[in-house]
N, C-alpha and C positions, 0 to 999 in steps of 0.2 A: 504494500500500500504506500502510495506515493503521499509523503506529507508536504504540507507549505506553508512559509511564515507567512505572518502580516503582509514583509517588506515585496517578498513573492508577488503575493495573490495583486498586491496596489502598484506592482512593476507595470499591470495593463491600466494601470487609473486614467483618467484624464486630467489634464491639469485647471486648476478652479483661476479664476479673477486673480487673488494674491499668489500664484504662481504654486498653490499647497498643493498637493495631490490631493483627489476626493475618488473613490470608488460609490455610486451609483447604482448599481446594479449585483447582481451574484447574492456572494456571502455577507456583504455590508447592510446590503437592503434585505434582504430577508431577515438577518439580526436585527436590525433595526426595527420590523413590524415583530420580532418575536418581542422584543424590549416593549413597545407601546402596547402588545396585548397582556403583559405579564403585570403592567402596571395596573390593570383592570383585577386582578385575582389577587386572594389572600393566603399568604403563605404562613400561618400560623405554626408556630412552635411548638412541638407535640410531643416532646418528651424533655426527661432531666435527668441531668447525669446524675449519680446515687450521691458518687466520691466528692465531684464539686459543685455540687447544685445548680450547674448553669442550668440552663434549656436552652433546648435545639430543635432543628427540626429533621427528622429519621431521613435517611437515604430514600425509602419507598416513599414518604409523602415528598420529596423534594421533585421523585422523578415523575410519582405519580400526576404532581401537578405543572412541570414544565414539558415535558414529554408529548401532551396532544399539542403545545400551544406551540412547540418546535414543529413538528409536523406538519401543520398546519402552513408553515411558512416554508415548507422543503427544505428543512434542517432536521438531518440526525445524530444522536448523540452517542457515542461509542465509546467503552473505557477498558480498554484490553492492559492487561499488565506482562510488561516483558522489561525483562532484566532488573527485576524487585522495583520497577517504576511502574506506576498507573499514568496511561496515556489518556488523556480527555482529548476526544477529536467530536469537532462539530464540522458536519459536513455538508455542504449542499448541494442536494440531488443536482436539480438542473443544471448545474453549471461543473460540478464536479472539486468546486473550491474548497477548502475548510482552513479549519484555524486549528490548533493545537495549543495543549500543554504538555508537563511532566511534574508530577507528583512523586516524590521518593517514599515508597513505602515504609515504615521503620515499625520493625518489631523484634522487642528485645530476644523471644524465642521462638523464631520462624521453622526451626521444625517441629513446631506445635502447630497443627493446623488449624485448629480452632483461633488460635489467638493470631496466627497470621492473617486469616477472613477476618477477623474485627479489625486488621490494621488493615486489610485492603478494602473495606466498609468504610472507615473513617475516610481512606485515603477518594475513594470512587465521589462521599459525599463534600468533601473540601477540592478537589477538584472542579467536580460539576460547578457548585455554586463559584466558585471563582472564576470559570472561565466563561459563565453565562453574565456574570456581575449580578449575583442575587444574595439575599445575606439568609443563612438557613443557622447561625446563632446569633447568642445574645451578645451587642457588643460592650463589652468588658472594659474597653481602653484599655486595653493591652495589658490589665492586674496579672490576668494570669499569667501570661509571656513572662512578666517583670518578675513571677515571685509574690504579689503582693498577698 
């Protein structure tokens, strides 16, 4: 599977008024109508972790509710893991474009397979939402990053 950055896919852009590149069409305009239909829906947080009390919201409800509103716009979302990385590819049908990321897996005992699925769980649901730009936790300001 052939992947391609940003810098790629807006190599065929046109160029705008202030001489910026703009992409119009493909992968940018269909993210874009998936962005304004997603702003219509309620992504409610539906669970909490036991250990740090946040709340979040589960993998299944995350994809449950982005998933027809991608489709819709001939985007689909794929997260295959190879080489302990979870790839988020957002692709679009018609045109054949997509975007990518890379999520590094991390689990303290990856030949436990149980706790490896909860690391590739966490890693499929911190992917998505990042590479879609939707927020599926509670924002912290960085407390817990910091230690606080």
């Amino acid at each position: 599977m052939e992947t391609k950055t940003i810098a790629e896919i807006q190599g065929g852009a046109t160029t705008g008024r202030g001489g910026e590149k703009s992409m119009v069409s493909g992968i940018n305009a269909a993210f874009l109508e998936f962005q304004k239909s997603f702003q219509e829906t309620e992504l409610k947080q539906n669970a909490a972790n036991s250990h740090f009390g946040n709340k979040y919201v589960t993998l299944a409800k995350l994809l449950e509710t982005v998933i027809p509103l991608l489709n819709k716009h001939g985007l689909i979302l794929s997260q295959p893991v190879m080489d302990c990385q979870l790839w988020t590819i957002l692709l679009h049908v018609p045109s054949g474009e997509q975007m990518t990321s890379h999520y590094p897996i991390l689990c303290v005992t990856p030949n436990d397979p149980q706790k490896f699925a909860a690391a590739v769980t966490y890693a499929k649901r911190q992917g998505a939402s990042s590479l879609l730009s939707v927020c599926a936790d509670a924002d912290d300001d960085g407390s817990n990053a910091a230690g606080l």
